[in-house]
PAMILUM-119936 format. One record per residue: residue in one letter; y, z, x of N, C-alpha, C, CB in turn. Coordinates in nm, 2 decimals. Glycine has a CB too. Example, Ala and Ser with C-alpha at 12.3 -4.5 7.8 and 13.67 -1.06 7.14 Angstrom:
<rs>
R residu n_north   n_up n_east ca_north  ca_up ca_east c_north   c_up c_east cb_north  cb_up cb_east
R      A   -0.57   0.78   1.32    -0.45   0.78    1.23   -0.33   0.78   1.32    -0.45   0.90    1.13
R      S   -0.22   0.71   1.28    -0.11   0.71    1.37    0.00   0.79   1.29    -0.06   0.57    1.41
</rs>
This chain:
<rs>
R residu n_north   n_up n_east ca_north  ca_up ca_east c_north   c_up c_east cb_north  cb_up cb_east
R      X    1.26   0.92   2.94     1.19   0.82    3.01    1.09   0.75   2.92     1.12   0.88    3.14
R      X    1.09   0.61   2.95     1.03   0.55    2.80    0.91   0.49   2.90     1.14   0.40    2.68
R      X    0.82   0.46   2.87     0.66   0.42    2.89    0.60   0.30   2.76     0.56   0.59    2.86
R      X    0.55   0.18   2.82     0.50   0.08    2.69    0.36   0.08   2.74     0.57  -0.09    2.68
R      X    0.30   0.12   2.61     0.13   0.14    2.62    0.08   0.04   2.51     0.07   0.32    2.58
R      X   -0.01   0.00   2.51    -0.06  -0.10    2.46   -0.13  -0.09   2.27    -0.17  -0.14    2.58
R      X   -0.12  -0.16   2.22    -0.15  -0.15    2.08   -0.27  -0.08   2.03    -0.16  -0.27    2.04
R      X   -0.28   0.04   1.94    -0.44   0.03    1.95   -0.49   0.00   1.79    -0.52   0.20    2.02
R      X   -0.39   0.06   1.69    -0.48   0.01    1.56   -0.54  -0.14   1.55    -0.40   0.04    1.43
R      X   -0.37  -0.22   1.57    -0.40  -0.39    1.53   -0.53  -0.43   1.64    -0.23  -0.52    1.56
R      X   -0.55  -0.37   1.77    -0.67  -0.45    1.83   -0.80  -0.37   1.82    -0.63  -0.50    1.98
R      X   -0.80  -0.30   1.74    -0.97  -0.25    1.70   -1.02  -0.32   1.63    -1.00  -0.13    1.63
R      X   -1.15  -0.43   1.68    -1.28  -0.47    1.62   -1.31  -0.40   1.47    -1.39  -0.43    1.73
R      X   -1.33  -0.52   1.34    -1.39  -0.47    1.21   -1.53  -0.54   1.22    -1.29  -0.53    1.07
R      X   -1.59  -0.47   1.24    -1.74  -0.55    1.15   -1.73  -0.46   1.01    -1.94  -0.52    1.25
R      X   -1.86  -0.51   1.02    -1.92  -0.48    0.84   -1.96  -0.35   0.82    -2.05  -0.56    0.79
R      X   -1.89  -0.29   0.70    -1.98  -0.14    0.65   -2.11  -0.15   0.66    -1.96  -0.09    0.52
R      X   -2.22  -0.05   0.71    -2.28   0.01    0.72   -2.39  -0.03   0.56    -2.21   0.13    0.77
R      X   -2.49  -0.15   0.57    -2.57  -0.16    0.45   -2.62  -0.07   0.33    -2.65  -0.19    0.50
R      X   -2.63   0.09   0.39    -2.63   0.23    0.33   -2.51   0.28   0.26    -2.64   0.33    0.43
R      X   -2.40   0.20   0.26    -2.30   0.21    0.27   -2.26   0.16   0.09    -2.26   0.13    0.39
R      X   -2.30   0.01   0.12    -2.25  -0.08    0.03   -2.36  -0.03  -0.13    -2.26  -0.26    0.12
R      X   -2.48  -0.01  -0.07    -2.60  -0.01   -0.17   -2.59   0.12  -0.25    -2.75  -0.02   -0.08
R      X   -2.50   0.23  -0.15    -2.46   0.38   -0.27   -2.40   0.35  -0.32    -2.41   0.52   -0.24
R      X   -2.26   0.26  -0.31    -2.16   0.22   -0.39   -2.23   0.17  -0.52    -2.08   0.12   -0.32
R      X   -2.29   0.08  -0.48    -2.34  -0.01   -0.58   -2.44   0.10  -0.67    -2.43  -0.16   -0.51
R      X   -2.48   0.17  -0.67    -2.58   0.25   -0.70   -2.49   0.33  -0.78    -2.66   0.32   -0.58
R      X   -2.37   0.40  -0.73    -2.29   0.49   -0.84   -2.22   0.40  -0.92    -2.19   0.59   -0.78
R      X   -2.18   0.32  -0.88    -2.13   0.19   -1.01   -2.23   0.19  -1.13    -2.14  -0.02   -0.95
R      X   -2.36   0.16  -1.12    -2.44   0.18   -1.20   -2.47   0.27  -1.26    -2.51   0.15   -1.17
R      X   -2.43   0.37  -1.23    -2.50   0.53   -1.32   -2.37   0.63  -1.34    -2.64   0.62   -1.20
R      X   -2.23   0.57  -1.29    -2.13   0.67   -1.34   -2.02   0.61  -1.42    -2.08   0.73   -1.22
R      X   -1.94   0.61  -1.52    -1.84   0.56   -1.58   -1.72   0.56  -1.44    -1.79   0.67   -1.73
R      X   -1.63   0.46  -1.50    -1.53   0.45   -1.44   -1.44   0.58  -1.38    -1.46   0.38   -1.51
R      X   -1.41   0.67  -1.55    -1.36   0.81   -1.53   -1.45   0.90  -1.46    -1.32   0.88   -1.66
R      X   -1.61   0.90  -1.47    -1.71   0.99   -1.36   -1.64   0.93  -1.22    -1.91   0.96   -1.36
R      X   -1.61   0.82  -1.23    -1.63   0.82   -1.05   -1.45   0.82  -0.97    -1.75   0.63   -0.99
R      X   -1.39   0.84  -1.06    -1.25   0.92   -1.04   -1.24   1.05  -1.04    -1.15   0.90   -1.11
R      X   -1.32   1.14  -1.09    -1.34   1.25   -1.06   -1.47   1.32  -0.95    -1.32   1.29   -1.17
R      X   -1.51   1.25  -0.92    -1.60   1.21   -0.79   -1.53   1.18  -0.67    -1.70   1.09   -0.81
R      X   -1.41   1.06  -0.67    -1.30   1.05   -0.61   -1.26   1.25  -0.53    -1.20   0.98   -0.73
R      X   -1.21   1.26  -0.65    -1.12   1.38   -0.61   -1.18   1.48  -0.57    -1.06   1.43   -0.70
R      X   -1.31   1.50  -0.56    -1.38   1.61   -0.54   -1.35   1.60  -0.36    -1.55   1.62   -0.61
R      X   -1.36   1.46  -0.32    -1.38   1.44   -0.20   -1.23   1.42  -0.13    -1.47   1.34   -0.18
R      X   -1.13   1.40  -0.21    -0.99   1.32   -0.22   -0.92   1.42  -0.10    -0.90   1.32   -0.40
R      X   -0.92   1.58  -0.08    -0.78   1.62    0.02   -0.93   1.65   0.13    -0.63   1.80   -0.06
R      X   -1.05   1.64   0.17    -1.11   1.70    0.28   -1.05   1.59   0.41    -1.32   1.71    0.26
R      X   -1.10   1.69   0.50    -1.07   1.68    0.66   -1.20   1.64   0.74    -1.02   1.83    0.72
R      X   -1.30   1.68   0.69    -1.46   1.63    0.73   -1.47   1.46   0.74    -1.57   1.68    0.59
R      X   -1.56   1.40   0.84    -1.60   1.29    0.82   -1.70   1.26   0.70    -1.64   1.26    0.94
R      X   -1.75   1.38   0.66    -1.80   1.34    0.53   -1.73   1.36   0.43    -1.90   1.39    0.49
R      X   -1.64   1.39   0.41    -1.49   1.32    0.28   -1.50   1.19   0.32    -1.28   1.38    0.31
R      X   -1.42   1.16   0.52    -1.37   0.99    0.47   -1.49   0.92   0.43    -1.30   0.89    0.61
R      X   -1.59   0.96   0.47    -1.72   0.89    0.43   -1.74   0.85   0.30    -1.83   0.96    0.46
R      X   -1.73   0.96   0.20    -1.71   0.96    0.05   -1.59   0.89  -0.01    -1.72   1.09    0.00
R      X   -1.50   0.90   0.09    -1.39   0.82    0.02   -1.38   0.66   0.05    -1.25   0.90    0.06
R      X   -1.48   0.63   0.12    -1.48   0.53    0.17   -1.57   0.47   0.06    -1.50   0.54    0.30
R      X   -1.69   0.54   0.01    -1.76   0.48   -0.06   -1.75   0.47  -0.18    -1.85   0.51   -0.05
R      X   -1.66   0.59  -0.23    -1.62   0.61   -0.38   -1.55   0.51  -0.42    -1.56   0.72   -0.41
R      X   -1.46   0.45  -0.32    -1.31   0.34   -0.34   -1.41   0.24  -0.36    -1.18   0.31   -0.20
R      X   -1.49   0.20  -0.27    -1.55   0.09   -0.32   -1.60   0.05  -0.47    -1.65   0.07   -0.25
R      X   -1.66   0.18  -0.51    -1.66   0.17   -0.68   -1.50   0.17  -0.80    -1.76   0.31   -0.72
R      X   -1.39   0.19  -0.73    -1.33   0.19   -0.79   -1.23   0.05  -0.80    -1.28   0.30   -0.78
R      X   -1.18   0.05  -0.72    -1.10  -0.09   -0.67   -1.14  -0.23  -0.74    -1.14  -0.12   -0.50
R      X   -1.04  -0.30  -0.76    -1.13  -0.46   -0.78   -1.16  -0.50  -0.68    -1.07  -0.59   -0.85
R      X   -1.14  -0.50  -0.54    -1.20  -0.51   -0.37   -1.14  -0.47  -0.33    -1.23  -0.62   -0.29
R      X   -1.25  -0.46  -0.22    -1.22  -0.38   -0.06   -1.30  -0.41   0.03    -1.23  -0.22   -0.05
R      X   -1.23  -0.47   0.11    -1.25  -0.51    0.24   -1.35  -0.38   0.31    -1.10  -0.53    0.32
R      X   -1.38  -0.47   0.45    -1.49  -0.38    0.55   -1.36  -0.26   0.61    -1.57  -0.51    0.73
R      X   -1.46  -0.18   0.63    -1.37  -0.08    0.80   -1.22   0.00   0.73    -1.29  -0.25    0.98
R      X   -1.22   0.00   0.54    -1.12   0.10    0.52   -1.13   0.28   0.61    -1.14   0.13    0.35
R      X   -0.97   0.29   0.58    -0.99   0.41    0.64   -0.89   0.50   0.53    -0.94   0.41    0.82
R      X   -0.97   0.62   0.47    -0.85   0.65    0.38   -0.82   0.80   0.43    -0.89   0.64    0.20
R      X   -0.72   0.82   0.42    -0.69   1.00    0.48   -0.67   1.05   0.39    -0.58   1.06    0.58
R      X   -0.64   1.22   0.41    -0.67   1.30    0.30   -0.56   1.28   0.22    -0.69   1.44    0.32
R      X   -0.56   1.34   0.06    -0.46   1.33   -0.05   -0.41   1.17  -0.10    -0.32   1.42    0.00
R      X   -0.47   1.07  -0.05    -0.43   0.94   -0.10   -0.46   0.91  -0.25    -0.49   0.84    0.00
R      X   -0.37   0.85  -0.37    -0.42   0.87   -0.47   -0.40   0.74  -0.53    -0.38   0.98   -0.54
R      X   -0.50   0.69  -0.61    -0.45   0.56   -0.66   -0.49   0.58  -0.88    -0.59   0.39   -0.53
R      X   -0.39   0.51  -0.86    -0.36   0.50   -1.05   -0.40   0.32  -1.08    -0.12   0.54   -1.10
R      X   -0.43   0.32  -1.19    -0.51   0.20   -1.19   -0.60   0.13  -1.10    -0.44   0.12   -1.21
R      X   -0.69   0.18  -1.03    -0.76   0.17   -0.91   -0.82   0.01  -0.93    -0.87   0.29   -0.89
R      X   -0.85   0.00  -1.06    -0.94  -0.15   -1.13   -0.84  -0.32  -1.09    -0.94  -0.13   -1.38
R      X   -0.71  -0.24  -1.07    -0.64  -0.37   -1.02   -0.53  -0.43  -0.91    -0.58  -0.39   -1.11
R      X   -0.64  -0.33  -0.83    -0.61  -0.33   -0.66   -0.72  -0.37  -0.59    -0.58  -0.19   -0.59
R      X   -0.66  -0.48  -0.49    -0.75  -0.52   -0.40   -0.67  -0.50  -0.27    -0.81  -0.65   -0.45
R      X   -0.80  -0.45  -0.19    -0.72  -0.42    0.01   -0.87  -0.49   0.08    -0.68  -0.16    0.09
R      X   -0.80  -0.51   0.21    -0.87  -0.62    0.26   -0.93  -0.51   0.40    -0.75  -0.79    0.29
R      X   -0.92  -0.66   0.46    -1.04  -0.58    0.56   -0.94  -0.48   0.68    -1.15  -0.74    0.67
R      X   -1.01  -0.36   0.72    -0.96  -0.23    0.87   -0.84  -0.24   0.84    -0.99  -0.27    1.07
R      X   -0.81  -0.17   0.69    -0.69  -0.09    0.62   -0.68   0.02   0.65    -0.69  -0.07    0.50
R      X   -0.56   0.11   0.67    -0.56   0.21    0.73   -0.42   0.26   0.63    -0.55   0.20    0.90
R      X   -0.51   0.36   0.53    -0.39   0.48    0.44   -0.39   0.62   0.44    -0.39   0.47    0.30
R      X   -0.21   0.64   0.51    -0.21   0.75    0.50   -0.22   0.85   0.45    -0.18   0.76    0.53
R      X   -0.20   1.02   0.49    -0.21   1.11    0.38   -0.10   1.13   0.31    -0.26   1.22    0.42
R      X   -0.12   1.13   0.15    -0.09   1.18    0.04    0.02   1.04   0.01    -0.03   1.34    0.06
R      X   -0.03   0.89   0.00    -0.01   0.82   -0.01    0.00   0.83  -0.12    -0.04   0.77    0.03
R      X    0.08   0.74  -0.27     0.03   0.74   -0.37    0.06   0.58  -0.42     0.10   0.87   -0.45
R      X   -0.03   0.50  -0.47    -0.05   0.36   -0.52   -0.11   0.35  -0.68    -0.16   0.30   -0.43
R      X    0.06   0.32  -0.71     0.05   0.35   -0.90    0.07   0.19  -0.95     0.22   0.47   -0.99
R      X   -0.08   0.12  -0.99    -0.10   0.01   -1.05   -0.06   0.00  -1.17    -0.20  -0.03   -1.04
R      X   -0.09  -0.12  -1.27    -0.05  -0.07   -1.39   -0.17  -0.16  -1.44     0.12  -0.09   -1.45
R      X   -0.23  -0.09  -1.56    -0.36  -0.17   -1.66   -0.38  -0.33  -1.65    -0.33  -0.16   -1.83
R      X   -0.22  -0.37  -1.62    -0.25  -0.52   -1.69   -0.14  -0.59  -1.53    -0.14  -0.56   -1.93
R      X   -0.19  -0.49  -1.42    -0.12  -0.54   -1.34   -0.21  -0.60  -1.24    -0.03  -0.45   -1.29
R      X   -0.13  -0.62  -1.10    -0.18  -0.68   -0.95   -0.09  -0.65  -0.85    -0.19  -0.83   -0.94
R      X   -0.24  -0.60  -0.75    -0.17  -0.53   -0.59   -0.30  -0.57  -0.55    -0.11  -0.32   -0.55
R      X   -0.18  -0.64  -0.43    -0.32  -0.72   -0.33   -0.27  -0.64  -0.18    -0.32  -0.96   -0.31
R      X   -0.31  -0.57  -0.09    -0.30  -0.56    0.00   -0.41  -0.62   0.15    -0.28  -0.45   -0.03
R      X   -0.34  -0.73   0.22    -0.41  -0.76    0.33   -0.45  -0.71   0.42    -0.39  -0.81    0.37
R      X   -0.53  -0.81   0.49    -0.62  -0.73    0.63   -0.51  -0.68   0.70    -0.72  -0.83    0.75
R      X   -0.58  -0.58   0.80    -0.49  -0.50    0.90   -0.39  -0.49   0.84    -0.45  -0.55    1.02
R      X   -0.31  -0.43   0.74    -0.25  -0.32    0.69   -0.22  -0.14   0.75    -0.33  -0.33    0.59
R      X   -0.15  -0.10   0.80    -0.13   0.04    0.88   -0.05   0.10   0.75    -0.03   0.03    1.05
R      X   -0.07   0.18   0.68     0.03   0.27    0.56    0.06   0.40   0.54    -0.01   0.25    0.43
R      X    0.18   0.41   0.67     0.15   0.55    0.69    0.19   0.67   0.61     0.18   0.57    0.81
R      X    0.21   0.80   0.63     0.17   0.91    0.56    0.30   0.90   0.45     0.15   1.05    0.66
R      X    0.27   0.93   0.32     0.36   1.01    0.21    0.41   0.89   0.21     0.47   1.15    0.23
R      X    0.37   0.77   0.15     0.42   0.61    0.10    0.42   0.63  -0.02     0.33   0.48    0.13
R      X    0.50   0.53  -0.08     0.50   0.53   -0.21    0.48   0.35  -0.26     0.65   0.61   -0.25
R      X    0.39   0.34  -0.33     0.37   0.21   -0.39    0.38   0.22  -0.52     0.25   0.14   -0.34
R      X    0.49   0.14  -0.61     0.49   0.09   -0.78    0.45  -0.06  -0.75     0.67   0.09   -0.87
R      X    0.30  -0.03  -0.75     0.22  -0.14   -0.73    0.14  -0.22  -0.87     0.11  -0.09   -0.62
R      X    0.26  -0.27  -0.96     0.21  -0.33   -1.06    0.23  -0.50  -1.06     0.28  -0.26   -1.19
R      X    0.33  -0.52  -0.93     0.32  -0.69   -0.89    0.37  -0.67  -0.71     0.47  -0.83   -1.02
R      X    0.26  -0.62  -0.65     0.30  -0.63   -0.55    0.21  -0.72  -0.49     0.31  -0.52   -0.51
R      X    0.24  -0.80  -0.34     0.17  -0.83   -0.24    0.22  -0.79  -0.12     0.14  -0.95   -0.23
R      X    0.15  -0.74  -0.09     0.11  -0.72    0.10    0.01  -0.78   0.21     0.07  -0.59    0.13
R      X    0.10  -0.89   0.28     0.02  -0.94    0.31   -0.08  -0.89   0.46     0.09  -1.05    0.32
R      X   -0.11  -0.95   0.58    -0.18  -0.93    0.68   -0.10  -0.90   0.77    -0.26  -1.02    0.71
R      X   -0.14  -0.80   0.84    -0.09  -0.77    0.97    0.07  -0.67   0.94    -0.06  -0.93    1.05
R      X    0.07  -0.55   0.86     0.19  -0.55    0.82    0.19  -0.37   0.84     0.21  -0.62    0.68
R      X    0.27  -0.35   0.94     0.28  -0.23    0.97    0.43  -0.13   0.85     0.30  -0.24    1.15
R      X    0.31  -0.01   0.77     0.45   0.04    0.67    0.50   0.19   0.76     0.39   0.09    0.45
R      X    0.64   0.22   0.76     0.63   0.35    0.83    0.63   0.49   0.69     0.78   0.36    0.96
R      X    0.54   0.59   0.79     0.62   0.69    0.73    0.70   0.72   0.58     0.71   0.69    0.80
R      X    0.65   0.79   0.49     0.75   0.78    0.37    0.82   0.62   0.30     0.88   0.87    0.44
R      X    0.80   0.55   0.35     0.88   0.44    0.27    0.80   0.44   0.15     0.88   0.28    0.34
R      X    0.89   0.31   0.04     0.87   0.35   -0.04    0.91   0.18  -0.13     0.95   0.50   -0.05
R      X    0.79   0.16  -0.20     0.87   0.01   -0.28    0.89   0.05  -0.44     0.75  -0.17   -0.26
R      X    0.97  -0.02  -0.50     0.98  -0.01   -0.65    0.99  -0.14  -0.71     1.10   0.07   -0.69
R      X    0.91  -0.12  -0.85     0.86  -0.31   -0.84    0.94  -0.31  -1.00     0.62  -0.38   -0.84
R      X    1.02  -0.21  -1.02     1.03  -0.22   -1.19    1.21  -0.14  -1.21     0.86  -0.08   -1.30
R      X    1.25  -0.20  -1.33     1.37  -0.12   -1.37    1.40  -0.08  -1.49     1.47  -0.16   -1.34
R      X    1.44  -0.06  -1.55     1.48  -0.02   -1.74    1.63  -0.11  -1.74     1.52   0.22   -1.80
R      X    1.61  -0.17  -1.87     1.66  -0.26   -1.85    1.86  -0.20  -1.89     1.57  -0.37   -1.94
R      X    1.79  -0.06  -1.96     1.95   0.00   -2.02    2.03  -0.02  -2.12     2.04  -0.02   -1.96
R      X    1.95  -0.08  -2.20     1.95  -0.19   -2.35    1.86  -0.14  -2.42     1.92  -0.35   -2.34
R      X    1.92  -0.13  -2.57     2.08  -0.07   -2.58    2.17   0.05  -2.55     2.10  -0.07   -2.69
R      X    2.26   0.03  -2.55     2.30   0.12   -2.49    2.35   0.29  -2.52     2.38   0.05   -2.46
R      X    2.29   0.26  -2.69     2.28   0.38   -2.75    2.16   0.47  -2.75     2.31   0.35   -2.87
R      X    2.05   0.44  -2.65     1.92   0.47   -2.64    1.90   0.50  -2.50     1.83   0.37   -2.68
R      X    1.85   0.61  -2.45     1.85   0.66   -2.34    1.77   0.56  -2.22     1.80   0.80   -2.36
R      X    1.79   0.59  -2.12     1.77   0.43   -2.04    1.63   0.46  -2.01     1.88   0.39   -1.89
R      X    1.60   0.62  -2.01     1.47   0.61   -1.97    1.33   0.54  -2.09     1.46   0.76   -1.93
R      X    1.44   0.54  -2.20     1.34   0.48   -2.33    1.34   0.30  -2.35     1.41   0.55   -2.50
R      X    1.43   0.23  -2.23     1.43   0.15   -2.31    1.34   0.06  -2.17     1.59   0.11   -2.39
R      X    1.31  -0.08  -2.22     1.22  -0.17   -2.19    1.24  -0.16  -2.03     1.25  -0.31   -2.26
R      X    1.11  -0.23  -1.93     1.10  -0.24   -1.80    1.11  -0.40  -1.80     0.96  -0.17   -1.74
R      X    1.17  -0.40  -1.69     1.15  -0.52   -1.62    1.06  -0.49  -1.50     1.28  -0.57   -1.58
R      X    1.01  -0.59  -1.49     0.87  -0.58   -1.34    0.87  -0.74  -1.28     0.63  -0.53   -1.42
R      X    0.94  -0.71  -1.15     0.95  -0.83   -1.10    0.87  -0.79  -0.92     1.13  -0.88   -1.10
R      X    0.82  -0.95  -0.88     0.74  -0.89   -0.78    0.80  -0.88  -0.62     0.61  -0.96   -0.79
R      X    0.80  -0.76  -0.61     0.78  -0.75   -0.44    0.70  -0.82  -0.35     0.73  -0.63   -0.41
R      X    0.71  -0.87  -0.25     0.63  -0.94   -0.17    0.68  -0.88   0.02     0.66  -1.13   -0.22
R      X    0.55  -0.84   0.08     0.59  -0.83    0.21    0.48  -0.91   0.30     0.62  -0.69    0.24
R      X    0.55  -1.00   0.36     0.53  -1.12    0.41    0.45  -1.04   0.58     0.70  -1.23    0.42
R      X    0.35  -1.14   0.58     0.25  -1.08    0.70    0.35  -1.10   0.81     0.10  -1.17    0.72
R      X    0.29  -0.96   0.91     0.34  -0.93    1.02    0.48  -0.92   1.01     0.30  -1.02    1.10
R      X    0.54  -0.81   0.95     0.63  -0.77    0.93    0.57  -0.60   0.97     0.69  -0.82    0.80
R      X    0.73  -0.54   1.00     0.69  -0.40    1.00    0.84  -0.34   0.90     0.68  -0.34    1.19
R      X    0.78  -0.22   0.86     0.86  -0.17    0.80    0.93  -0.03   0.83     0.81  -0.17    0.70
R      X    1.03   0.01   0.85     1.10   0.12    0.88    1.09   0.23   0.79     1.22   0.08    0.90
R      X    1.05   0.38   0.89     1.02   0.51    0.80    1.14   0.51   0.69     1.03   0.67    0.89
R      X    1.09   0.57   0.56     1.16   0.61    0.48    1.28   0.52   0.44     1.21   0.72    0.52
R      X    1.23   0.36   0.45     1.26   0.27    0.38    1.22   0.22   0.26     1.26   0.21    0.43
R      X    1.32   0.16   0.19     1.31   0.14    0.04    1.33   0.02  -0.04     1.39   0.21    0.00
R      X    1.24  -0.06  -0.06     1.25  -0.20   -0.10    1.22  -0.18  -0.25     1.15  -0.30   -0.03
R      X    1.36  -0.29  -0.33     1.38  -0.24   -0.45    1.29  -0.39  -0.54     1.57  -0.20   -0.48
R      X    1.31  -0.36  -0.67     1.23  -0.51   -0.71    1.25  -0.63  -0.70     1.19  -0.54   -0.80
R      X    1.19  -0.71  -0.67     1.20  -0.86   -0.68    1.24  -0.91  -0.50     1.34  -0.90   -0.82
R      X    1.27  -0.79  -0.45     1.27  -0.82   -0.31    1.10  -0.89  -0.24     1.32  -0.66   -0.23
R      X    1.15  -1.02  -0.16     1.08  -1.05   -0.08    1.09  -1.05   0.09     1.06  -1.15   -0.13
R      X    1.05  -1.02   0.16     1.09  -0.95    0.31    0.98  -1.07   0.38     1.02  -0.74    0.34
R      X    1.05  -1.18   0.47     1.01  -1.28    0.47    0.91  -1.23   0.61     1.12  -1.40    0.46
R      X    0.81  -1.34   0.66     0.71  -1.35    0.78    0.77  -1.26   0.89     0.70  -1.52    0.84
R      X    0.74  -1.15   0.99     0.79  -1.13    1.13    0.89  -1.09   1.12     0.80  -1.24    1.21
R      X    0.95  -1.01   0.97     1.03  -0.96    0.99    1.01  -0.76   1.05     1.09  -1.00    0.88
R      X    1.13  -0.73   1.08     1.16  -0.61    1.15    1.25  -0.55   1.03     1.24  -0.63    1.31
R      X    1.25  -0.41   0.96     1.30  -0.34    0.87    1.36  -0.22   0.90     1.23  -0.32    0.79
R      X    1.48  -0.16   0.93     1.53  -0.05    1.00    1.46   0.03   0.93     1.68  -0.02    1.01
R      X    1.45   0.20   0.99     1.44   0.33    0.93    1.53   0.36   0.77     1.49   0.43    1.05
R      X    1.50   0.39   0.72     1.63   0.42    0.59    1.68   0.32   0.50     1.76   0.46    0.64
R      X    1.65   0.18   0.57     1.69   0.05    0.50    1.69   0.11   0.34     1.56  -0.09    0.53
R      X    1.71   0.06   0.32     1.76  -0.06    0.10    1.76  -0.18   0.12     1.96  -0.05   -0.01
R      X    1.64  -0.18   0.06     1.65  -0.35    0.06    1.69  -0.40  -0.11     1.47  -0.44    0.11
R      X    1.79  -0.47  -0.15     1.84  -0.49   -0.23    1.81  -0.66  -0.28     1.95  -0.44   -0.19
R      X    1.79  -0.71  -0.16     1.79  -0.88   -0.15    1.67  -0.90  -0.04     1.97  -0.96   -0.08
R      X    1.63  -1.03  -0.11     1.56  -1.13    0.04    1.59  -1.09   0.16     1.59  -1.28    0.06
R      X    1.48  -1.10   0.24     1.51  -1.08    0.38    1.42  -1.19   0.45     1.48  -0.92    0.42
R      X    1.51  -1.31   0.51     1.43  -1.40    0.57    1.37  -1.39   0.70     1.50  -1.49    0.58
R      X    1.24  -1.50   0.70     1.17  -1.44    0.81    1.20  -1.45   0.95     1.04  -1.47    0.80
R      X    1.14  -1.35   1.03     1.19  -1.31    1.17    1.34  -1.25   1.17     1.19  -1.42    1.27
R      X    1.36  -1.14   1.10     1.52  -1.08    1.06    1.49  -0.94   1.10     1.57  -1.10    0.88
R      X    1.58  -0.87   1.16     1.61  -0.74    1.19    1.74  -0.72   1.05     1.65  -0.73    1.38
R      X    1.67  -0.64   0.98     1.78  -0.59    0.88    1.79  -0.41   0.88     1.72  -0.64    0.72
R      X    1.88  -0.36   0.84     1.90  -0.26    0.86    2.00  -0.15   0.78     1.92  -0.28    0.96
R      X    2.00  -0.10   0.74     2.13  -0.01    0.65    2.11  -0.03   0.52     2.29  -0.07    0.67
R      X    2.26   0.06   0.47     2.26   0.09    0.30    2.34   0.04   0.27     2.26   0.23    0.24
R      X    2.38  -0.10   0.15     2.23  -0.19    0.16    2.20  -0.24   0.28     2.22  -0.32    0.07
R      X    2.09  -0.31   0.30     2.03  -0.35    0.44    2.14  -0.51   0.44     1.81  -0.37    0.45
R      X    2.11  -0.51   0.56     2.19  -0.66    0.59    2.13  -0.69   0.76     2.41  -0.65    0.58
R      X    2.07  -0.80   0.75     2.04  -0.89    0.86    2.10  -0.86   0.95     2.05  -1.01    0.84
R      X    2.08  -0.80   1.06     2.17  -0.74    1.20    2.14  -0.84   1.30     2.14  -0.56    1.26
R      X    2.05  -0.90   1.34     2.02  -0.97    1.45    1.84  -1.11   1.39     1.99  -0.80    1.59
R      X    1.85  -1.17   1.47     1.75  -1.25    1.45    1.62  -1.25   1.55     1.80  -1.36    1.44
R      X    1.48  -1.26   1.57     1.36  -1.20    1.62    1.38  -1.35   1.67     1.22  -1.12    1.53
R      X    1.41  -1.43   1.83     1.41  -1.50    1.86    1.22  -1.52   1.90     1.51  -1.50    1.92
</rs>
């Protein structure tokens, strides 16, 4: 028997962090190296306490190139290149998430963002835009080896990094897999398990291995 109950993350009110908030951030920026305050991170990184999310809430602010009001980070979430990620405003990431930037890269994640537990982001040209629900385990890949030459093992030879893009107000299906250079257009819908291999235009129900457009979001 099925029951429709009404939305609650996308319609929770963001105001502004807490002024105490913003001024410790700013305060450990000033007095800790980049590497001190990634291992400050971690001290607080797997707790269950509201004083973890509290710390992890403040510590990200020193790490990130921005972050929005009203993050919410849960336990084990880990980010690699933290300096070239930006998330916007009443983000919500789940536990044991992992977001692997690269030195000379860019990951922009938008407002209202939902990223739920054991995601995987190769977030060295990604965007995500607003309003974009990820499920469960999915998983994007923004890079490939190119396999050249062919006398050199493939894991040694050059990357290609082309960018992912997921287009606001889309949702994404658990333990789906968007490969690189895929863009997943406005309002789209993404089955459970998908491969996304190609574009997916917007307002598209796609689905399968590889995914293919099954129906259209009138």
């Amino acid at each position: 028997m099925e029951k429709i109950i009404k939305a609650a993350f996308s319609n929770q009110p963001i105001g502004d962090d807490p002024g105490h908030e913003t001024s410790f951030a700013a305060h450990l920026s000033g007095q800790f190296s980049p590497e001190e305050r990634i291992m400050l991170y971690d001290r607080f990184k797997f707790g269950e306490s509201r004083f973890d999310y509290l710390m992890r809430r403040i510590l990200i602010k020193t790490l990130l190139k921005k972050v929005g009001n009203g993050i919410n980070i849960a336990p084990g979430v880990s980010f690699i290149h933290p300096e070239t990620i930006e998330i916007g405003n009443g983000v919500f990431i789940g536990s044991n998430t992992v977001i692997q930037g690269r030195k000379d890269g860019m990951c922009i994640v938008g407002n209202k963002v939902w990223i739920g537990p054991q995601s995987y982001f190769d977030a060295r040209d990604l965007i995500i835009e607003d309003n974009v629900g990820w499920g469960p385990g999915a998983k994007v890949l923004g890079s490939e080896h190119t396999g050249l030459p062919i006398d050199v093992p493939i894991i040694s030879t050059d990357l290609v990094i082309k960018q992912v893009k997921i287009c606001k107000d889309c949702d994404i299906g658990v333990n789906s897999i968007i490969l690189p250079g895929v863009t997943v257009g406005e309002g789209s819908i993404i089955g459970a398990g998908a491969v996304l291999t190609k574009d997916i235009e917007p307002y598209s129900i796609a689905a399968g291995v590889p995914a293919k457009v099954v129906k259209k979001r009138q």
